[in-house]
DRENDO-1510 file (C-alpha; in Angstrom, 1 decimal, always signed):
<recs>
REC; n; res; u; v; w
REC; 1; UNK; -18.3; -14.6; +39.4 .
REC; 2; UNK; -21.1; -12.5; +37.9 .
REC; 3; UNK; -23.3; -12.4; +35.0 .
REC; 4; UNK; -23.6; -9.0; +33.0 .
REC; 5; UNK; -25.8; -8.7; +30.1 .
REC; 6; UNK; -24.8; -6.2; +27.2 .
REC; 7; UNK; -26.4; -5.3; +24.4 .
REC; 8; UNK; -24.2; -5.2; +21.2 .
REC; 9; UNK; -24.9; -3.7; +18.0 .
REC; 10; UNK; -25.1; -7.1; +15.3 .
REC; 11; UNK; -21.8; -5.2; +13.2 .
REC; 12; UNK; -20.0; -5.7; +17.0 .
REC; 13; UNK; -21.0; -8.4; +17.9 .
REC; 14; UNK; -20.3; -10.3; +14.5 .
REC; 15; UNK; -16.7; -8.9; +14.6 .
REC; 16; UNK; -16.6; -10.2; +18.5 .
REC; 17; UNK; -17.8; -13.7; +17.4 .
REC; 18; UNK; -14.6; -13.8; +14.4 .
REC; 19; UNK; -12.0; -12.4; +16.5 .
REC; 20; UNK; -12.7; -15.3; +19.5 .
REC; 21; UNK; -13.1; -18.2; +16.9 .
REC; 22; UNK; -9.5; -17.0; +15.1 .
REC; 23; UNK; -8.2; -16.5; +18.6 .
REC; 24; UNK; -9.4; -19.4; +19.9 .
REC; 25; UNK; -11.4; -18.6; +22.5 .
REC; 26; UNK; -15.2; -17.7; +23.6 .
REC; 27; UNK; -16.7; -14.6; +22.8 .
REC; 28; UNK; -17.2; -14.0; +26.8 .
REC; 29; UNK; -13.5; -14.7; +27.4 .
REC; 30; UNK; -12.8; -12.0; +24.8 .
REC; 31; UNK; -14.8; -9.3; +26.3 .
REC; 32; UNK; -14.0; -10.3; +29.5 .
REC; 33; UNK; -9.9; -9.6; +28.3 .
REC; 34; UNK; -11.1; -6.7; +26.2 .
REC; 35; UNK; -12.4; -5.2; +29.6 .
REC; 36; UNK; -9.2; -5.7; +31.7 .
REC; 37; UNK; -6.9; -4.8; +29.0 .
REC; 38; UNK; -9.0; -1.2; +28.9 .
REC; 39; UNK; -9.6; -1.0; +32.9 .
REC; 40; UNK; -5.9; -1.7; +33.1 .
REC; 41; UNK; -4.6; +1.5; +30.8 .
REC; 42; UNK; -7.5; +3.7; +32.4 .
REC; 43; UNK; -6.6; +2.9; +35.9 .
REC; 44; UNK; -2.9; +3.4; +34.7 .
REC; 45; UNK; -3.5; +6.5; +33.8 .
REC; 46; UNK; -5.5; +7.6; +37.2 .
REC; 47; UNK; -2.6; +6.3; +39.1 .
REC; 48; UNK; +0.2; +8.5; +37.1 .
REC; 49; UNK; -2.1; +11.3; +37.0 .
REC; 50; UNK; -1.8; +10.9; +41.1 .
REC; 51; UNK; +1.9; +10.3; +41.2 .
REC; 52; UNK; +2.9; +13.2; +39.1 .
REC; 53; UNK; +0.5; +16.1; +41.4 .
REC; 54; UNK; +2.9; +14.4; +44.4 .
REC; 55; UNK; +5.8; +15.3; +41.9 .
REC; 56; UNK; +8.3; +18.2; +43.3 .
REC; 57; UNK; +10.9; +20.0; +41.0 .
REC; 58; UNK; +13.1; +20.5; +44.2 .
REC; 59; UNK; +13.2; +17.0; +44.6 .
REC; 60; UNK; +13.6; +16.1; +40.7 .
REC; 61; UNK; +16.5; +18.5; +40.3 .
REC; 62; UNK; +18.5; +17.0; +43.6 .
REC; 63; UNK; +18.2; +13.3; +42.6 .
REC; 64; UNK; +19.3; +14.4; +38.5 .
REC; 65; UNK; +22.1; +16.8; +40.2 .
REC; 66; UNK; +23.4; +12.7; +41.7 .
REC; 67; UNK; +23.7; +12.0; +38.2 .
REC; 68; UNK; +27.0; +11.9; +37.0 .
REC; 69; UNK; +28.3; +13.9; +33.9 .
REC; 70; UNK; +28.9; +11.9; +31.1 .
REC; 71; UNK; +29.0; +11.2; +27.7 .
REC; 72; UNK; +26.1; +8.7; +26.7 .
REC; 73; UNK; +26.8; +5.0; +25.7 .
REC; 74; UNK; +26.8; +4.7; +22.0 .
REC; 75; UNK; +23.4; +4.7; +20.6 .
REC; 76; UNK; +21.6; +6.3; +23.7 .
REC; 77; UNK; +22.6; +10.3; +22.1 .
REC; 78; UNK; +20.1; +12.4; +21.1 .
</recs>
């Protein structure tokens, strides 16, 4: 484990410092969360972004044309 220094406006940090003690934890373990939760949806994105350049319309349109032809189940229409 590391140690990372950050500098916080007071306003920040002061919310920081109520959110952990309603939450019920330190104010290190809610950064640290805070960090993961945000590396997680940016990293997210970059890996969609990736998958849909290896996308192929040829390919889409033969695995939908395996799709049967139906009516939706109730509740699924547009």
């Amino acid at each position: 484990m590391s140690t990372m220094s950050v500098r916080l406006p007071e306003s920040l940090h002061e919310k920081a410092r109520e959110v952990a003690k309603r939450e019920g934890v330190s104010i290190n373990q809610l950064v640290t969360t805070a960090l993961a939760e945000k590396l997680s949806a940016l990293l997210t994105e970059e890996y969609l972004e990736a998958r849909a350049r290896r996308g192929s319309r040829r390919k889409f349109e033969r695995v939908l044309g395996k799709v049967a032809d139906r009516e939706p189940v109730p509740g699924d229409e547009l």
